[in-house]
N, C-alpha and C positions, 0 to 999 in steps of 0.2 A: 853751346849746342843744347837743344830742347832735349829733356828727361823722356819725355813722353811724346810718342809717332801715331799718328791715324792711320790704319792700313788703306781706307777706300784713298789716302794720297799717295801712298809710299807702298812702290811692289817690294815685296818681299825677295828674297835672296835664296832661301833655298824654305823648306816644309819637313817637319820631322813630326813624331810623336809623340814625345816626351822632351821639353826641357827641364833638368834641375838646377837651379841655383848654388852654386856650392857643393863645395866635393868632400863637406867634412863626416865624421858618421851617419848623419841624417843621410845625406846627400847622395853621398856612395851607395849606403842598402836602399834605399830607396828607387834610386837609378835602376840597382841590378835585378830589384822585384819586379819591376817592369818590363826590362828586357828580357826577362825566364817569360812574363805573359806574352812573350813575340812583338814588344814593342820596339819599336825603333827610338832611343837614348843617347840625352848628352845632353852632359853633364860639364858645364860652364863653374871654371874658379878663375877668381881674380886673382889669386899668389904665385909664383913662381913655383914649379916642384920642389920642395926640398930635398936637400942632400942626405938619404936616409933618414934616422929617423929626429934630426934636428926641427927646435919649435917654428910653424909658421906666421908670418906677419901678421896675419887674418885673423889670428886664435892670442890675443894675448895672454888666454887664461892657458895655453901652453904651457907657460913657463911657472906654472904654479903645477899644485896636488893632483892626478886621477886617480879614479878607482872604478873600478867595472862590478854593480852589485851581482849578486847571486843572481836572481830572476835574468839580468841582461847578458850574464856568463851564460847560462841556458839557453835562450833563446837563442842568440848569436852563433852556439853552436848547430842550433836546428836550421839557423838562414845558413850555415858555410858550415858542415862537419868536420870537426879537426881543428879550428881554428883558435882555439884555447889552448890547446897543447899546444899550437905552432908558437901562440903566445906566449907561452911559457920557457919555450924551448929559444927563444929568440931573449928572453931573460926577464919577463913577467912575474910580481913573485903572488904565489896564490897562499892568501892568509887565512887562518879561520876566525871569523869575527869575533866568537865568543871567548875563545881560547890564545888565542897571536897578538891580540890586541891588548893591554894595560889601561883601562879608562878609569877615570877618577872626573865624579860630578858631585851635585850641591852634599851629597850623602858620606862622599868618601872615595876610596879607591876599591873597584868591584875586585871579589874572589878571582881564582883562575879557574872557571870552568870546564867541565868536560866538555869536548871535541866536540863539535855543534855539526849542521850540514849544512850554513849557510858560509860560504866564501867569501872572500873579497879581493879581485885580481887588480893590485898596484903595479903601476908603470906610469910611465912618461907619453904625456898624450901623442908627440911625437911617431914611438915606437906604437904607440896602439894604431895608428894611424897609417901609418907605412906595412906595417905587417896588415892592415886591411884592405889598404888599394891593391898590394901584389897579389893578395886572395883575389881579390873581385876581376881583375886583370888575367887572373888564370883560368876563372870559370868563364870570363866572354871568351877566352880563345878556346877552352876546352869544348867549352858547349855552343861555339860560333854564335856569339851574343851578337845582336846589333848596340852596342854601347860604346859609345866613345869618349874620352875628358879631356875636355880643350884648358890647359893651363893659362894665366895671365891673357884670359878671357873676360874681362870684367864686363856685367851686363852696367849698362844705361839709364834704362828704362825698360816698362814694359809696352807693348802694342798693342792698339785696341781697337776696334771695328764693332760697330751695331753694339755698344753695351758690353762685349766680352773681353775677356784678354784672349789675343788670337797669337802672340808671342814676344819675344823680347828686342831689344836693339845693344847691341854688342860692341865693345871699342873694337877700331882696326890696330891697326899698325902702327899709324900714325893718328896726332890729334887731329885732322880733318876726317880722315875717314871712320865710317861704321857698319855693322851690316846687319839684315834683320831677320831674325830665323824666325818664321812661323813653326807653330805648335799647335796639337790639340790642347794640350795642355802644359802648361806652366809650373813647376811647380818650386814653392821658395825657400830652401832648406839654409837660407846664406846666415840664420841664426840674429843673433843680440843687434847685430849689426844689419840688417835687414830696411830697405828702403823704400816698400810693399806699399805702405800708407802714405806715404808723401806721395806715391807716382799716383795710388789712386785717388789722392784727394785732388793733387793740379787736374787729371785728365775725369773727374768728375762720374768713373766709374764705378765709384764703390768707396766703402768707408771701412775703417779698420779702428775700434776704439779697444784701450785694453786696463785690465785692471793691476794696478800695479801695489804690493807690499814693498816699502823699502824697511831695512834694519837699518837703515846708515851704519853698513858693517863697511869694515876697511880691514886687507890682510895683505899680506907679505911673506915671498916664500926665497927659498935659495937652497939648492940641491950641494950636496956632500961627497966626500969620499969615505964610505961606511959599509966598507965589504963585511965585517962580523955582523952589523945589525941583522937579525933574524926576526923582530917579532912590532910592532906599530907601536905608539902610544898616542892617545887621547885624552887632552884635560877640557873638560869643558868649561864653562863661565859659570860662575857662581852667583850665588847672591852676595853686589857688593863686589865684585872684581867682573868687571862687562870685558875681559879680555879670555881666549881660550887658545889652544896651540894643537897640531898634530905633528907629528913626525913617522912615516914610513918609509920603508927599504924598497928599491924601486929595480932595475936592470942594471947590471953592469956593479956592479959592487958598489952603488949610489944609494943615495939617499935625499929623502926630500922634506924639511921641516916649515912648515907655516903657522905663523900667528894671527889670529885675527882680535880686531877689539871693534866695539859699538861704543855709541854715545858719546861720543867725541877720541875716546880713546882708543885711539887709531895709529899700529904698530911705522915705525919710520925704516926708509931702505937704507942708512949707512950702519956701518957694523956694527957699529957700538949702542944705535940705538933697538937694531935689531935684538942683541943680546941683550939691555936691558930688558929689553919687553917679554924677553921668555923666564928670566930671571922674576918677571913681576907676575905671574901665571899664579891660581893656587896654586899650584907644587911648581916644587923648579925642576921635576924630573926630568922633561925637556932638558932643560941648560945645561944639567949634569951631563946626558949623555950626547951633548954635543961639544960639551967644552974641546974639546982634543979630538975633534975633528975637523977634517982641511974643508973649507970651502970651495965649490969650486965654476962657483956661477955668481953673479953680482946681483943681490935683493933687489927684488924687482916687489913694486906694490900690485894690488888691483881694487877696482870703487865698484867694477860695474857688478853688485851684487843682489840688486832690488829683483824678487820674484814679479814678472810681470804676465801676464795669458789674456789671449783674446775673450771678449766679450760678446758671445752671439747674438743676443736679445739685439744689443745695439746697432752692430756689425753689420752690414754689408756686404756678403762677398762677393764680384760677381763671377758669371761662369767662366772657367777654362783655367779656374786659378787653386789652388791647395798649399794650404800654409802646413807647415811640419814641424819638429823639431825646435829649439829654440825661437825661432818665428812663429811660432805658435804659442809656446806657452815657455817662459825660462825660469830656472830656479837660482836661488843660491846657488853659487857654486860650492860651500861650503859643505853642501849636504851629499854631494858624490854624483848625483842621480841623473845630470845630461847624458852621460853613453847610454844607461841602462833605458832609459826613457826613448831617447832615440832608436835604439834598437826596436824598441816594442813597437813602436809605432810604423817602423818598418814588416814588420811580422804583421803587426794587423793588417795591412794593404795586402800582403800576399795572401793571408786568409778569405778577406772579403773578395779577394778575384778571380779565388779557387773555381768558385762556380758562377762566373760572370762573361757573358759572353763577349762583352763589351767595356770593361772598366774604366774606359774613358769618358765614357757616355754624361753625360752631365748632370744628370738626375742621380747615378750612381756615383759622382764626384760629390755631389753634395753628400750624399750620405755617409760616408766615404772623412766629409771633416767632420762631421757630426760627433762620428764614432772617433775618430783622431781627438777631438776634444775632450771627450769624457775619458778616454783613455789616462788623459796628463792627473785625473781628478785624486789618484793618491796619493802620486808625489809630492801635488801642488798643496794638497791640506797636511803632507808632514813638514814641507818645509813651512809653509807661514806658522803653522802652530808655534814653531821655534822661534820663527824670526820674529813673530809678533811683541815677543818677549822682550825684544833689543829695540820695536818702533819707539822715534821719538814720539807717538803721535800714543803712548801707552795709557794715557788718564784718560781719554774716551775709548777705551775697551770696554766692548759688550759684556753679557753675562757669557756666550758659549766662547767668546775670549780667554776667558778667565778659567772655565770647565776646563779648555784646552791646555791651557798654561799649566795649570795643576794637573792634568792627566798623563802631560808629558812628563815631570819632572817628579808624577808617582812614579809609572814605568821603570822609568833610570834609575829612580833609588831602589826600586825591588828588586831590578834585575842584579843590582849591583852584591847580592848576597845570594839569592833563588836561581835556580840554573834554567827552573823550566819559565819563569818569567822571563829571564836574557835571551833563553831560548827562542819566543815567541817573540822579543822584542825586536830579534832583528831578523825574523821571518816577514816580522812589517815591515822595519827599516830598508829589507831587501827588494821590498815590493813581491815579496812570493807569496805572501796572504795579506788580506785587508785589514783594516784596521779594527775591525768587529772581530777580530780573531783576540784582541785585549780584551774585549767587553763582555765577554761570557758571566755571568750572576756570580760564575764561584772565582774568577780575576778580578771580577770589581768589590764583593766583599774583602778580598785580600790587599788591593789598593787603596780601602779605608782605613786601611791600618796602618800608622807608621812607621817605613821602611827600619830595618836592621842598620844600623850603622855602619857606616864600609870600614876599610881598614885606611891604616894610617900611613901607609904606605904600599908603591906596588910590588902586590905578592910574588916570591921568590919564585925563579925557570928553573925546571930542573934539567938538568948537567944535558948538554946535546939535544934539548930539545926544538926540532925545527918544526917550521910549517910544511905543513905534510898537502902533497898533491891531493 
């Protein structure tokens, strides 16, 4: 069966206004900003429902780490009020980055700092997931949305007529049959795994070129039974060990530890070589606090880590179409920042519609990715500054390569002793200020200097202390 259908041959089947691709964060808020604009939505996933908040096939980065930054806790409360408490209450656990967290980088093992106001909400992307569609499912009945999610809907291809995408073609029931929903618009939130450019390069509509950082990083996660852990840890790669670890406390008295390594040295999923490779981490503080704990999920690996984002100079889009969310721009996963990202990008769409009488219109669709693009631009310069560090490809690094490389790993070692440098570090980290919020005359004198040496290990909790809502 052809990927790609001509509408002036093939009548359509039914006409909506809005299709999404994919029902994952992107997907879902994006669907429901539409429908709050009086669109008529539907939203098309190829997986099966899952059975609460179990990983889905679609996501295998599922079964590894989330974390929800501060700026995308915020925001996500301003798209659905409540829905971080529901998160928490359902067993989200909300950490304070500067103070819950234990990190040890090239410097050392950072202080315990005072109580910062940036968060960080760990869980299972699952549960983040499930606790989001029953939201979204309660404001279309509450507020009689026109939006609907057709499950084990897998699209095809997309449709085209006169140069545009006019809508998608959809598996039936069976392998003969299909059906073709027109749209004004299209829109492709199906993420890493997205097939946007192959449809538009056979049907000759439009071109999709991107640019991609790989780290050749490779990690491996496996969740716990770790009802006392209360607080994260973070070892990051040094110079001279290209491998780093996290471990976080996640819902349900679980826990989630992952290793990752670059440059060949790339953690393995049977037990023994999992546990070696946390054992070989700077610190084995990891190993420690896992030794005597029960497994209770089988290491599962993941490759697909390369930062990749559209290219517009080169690109092509043509009209009726809007890339979002990992089909637009993907990060490491290592850096946290797919929900938080997504969410924003959802938020910007309902802001630019506030005052549009039409936000379908195609001239405001273009401007519309324009502004979607520039959007991803500070996640996507804090993850390559990092990953850039792991490219094989590191002996043609530029000069602002290199400015990068050392401004990141000043940062990390200041903050790792100064509260209002950690402070601001992960006001970046969080995406709630830019990165010129390090660069002030009197942070960049203090980054000439070399950091304070961390300690030698990480600093002592004291008695009952938890992560505070």
């Amino acid at each position: 069966m052809r990927s790609l259908l001509n509408l002036d041959q093939i009548e359509p089947v039914s006409e909506i206004d809005v299709v999404v691709i994919g029902r994952g964060v992107a997907g879902l808020l994006t669907g429901l900003v539409y429908a709050r604009q009086g669109k008529q939505v539907a939203i098309l996933e190829r997986d099966r429902p899952a059975d609460d908040s179990q990983p889905r096939r679609g996501v295998p980065q599922s079964h590894h780490l989330h974390v929800l930054l501060d700026r995308g806790r915020h925001e996500l409360d301003t798209l659905l009020p409540g829905i971080g408490e529901q998160l928490q209450s359902d067993g989200a656990r909300l950490l304070d980055a500067a103070h819950d967290l234990d990190t040890r980088s090239w410097i050392g093992w950072s202080q315990r700092h005072r109580r910062s106001r940036r968060k960080l909400l760990s869980c299972t992307r699952g549960l983040f997931e499930s606790t989001l569609r029953k939201r979204v499912l309660l404001e279309v009945e509450r507020d009689g949305l026109n939006l609907t999610i057709h499950d084990e809907s897998p699209v095809q291809g997309i449709v085209v007529a006169h140069g545009r995408v006019v809508g998608v073609r959809v598996a039936g029931s069976a392998a003969s049959e299909a059906v073709d929903v027109r749209a004004r618009l299209v829109v492709d939130a199906s993420g890493r795994s997205s097939r946007t450019a192959r449809w538009l390069h056979e049907t000759g509509t439009g071109l999709l070129e991107y640019e991609t950082i790989d780290p050749n990083l490779r990690y491996a996660s496996c969740f716990l039974h770790a009802p006392a852990l209360d607080h994260g840890t973070y070892i990051f790669p040094t110079p001279g060990i290209a491998r780093g670890g996290v471990l976080l406390p996640v819902e349900n008295g679980l826990a989630v530890v992952t290793v990752y390594g670059s440059h060949g040295e790339h953690p393995g999923i049977s037990r023994a070589s999992f546990r070696e490779f946390q054992t070989s981490l700077a610190s084995t503080q990891i190993a420690e606090l896992t030794a005597h704990l029960s497994p209770l999920t089988r290491i599962r690996g993941f490759a697909a880590t390369a930062n990749r984002r559209l290219v517009p100079k080169t690109s092509r889009l043509p009209s009726g179409l809007l890339l979002l969310g990992d089909s637009l721009c993907a990060f490491n996963p290592v850096y946290g920042q797919g929900m938080t990202v997504a969410i924003l990008q959802a938020q910007l769409i309902a802001r630019l519609g506030e005052r549009q009488a039409d936000p379908l219109n195609d001239r405001f669709v273009r401007r519309t990715q324009t502004r979607l693009w520039h959007s991803t631009q500070p996640a996507w310069s804090l993850a390559v500054s990092g990953d850039r560090q792991h490219s094989p490809r590191r002996g043609i690094w530029n000069s602002i390569d290199r400015v990068n490389a050392w401004f990141v790993d000043r940062v990390r070692g200041h903050a790792a002793s100064n509260s209002g440098v950690s402070e601001l570090f992960w006001d970046v980290a969080s995406l709630s200020l830019p990165r010129r919020a390090l660069m002030t005359p009197q942070r960049m004198f203090q980054l000439m200097r070399r950091p304070q040496v961390g300690l030698a290990g990480p600093p002592p909790r004291p008695d009952g202390d938890k992560a505070q809502a």
